[in-house]
C-alpha positions in Angstrom: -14.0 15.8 -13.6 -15.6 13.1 -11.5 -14.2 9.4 -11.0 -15.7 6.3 -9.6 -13.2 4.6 -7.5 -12.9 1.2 -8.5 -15.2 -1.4 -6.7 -12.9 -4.4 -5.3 -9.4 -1.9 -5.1 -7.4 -1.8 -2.2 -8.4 0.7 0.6 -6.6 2.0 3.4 -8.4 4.2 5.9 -7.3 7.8 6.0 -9.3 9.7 8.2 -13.0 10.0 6.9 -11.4 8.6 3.4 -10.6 5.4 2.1 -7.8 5.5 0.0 -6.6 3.1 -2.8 -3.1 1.9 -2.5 -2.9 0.7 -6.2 -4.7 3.8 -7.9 -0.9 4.6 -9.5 2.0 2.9 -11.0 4.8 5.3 -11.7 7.7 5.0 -13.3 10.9 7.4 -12.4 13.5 7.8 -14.9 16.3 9.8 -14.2 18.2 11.0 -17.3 20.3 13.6 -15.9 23.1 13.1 -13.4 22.3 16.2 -11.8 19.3 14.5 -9.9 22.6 12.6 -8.0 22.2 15.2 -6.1 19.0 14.7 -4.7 18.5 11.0 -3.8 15.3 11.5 -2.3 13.8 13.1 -5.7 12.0 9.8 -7.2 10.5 9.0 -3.4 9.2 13.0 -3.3 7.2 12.4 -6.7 5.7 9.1 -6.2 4.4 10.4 -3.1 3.2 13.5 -4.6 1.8 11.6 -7.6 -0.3 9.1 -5.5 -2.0 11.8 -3.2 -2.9 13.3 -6.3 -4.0 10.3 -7.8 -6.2 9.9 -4.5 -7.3 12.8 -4.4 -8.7 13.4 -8.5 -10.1 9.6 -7.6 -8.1 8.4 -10.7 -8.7 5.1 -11.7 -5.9 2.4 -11.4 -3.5 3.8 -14.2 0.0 4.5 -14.9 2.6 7.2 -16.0 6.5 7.5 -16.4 7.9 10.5 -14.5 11.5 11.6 -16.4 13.9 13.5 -14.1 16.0 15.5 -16.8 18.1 18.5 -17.4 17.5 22.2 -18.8 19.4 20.8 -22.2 16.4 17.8 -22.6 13.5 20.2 -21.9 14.6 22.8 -23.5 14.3 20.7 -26.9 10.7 19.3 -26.1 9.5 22.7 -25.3 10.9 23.9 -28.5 10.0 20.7 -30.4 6.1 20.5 -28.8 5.4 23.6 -27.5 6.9 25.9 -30.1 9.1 27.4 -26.8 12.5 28.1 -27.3 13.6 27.7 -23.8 13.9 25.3 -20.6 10.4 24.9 -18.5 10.6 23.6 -15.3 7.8 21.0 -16.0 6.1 19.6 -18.7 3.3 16.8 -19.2 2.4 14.6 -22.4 -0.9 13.2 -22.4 -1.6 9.9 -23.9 -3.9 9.5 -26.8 -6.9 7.5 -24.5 -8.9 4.5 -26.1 -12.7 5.1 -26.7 -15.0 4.4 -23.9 -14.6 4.3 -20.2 -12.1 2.4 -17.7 -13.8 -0.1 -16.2 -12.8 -2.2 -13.2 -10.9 -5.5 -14.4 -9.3 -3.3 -17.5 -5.3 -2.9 -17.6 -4.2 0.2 -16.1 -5.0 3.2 -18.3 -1.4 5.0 -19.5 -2.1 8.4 -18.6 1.4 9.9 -20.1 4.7 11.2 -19.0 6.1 13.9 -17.2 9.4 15.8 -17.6 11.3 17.9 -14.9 13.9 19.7 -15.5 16.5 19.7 -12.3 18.6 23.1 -12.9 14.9 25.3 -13.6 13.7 23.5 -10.9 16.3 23.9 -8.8 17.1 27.6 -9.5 13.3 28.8 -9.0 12.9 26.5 -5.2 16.3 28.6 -4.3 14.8 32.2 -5.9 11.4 31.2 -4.1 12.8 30.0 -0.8 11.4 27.1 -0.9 12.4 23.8 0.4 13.9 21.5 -2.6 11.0 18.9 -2.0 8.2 21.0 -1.6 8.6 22.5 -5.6 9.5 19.0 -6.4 6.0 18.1 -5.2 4.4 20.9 -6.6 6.0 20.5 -9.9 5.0 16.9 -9.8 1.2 17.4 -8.8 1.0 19.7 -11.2 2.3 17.6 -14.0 0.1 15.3 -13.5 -3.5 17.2 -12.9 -2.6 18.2 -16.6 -2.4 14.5 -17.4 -5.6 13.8 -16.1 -7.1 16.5 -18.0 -6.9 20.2 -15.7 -5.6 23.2 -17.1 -5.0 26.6 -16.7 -5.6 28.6 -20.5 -8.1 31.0 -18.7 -8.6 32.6 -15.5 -11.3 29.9 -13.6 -9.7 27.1 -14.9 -6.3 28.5 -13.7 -8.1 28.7 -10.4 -9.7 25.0 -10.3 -6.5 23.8 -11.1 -4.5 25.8 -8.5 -6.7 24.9 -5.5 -7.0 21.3 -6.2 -3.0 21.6 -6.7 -3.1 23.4 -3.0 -5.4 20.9 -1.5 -3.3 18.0 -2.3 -0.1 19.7 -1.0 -1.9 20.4 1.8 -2.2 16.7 2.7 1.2 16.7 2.0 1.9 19.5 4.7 3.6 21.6 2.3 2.4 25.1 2.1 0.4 27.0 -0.5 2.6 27.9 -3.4 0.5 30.1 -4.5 -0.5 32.4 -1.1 2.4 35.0 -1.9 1.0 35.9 -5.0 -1.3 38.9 -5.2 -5.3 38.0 -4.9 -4.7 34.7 -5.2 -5.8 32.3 -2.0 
């Protein structure tokens, strides 16, 4: 997947990279209560999201981000995935109009992204991991399969995973993937 950063954006200077500081718009919605609990949670993904907006060099775009419950996902997964059961994350793609973005166009709408607090919440504690780094992770990984990256077979599942490690990286949060076995 290649992108042309957009000629006239923004740019910030981030060690040997310019960065855009509009590449993103996001929009958090919480629809569960349960995210009360974590006040931080819609700072954690927008940061996420815009490093991996950076880092994909997406085009100036937007997406909604809905913080939900086990009860809400649950039903999409059953009512889009044919899944009956909670997910901790999933991502709907928006239909795209022909042709390329170009520079001057309205931001593209790249979809939405559902978490689900309690399966998110449950696999961070079972993992050990810090509450904001599988928020992250979750997040990032939302929205590479926005932008088109998947994991259906093996070397797409790895592609996916080490752009997904990369940006976390930047993030200083660890590999999620380095305790499983043969992977990084």
């Amino acid at each position: 997947m290649s992108r042309t950063p957009i000629p006239g954006a923004p740019r910030k200077k981030a060690g040997k990279k310019a960065i855009r500081q509009d590449a993103v718009l996001i929009d958090v919605l919480v629809q569960s209560p349960k995210w009360k609990a974590e006040p931080r949670a819609a700072s954690i993904v927008r940061k996420a999201i815009r490093n991996a907006a950076i880092a994909a060099s997406t085009p100036r775009a937007e997406l909604a981000i809905v913080l939900t419950n086990d009860s809400a996902i649950h039903a999409l997964n059953r009512d889009w995935r044919g899944q009956d059961k909670p997910t901790n994350v999933l991502s709907f793609p928006a239909l795209q109009p022909e042709g390329e973005w170009k520079p001057g166009d309205a931001p593209r709408m790249l979809g939405d992204i559902a978490i689900a607090y309690e399966t998110m919440r449950r696999e961070a504690d079972e993992e050990q991991k810090p509450f904001d780094h599988h928020l992250s992770h979750l997040a990032v990984h939302g929205f590479l399969h926005l932008i088109g990256y998947d994991h259906e077979n093996d070397g797409d599942a790895e592609e996916m995973e080490a752009l997904e490690t990369q940006i976390l990286a930047h993030l200083g949060i660890p590999d999620p993937y380095a305790d499983r076995a043969g992977t990084h």
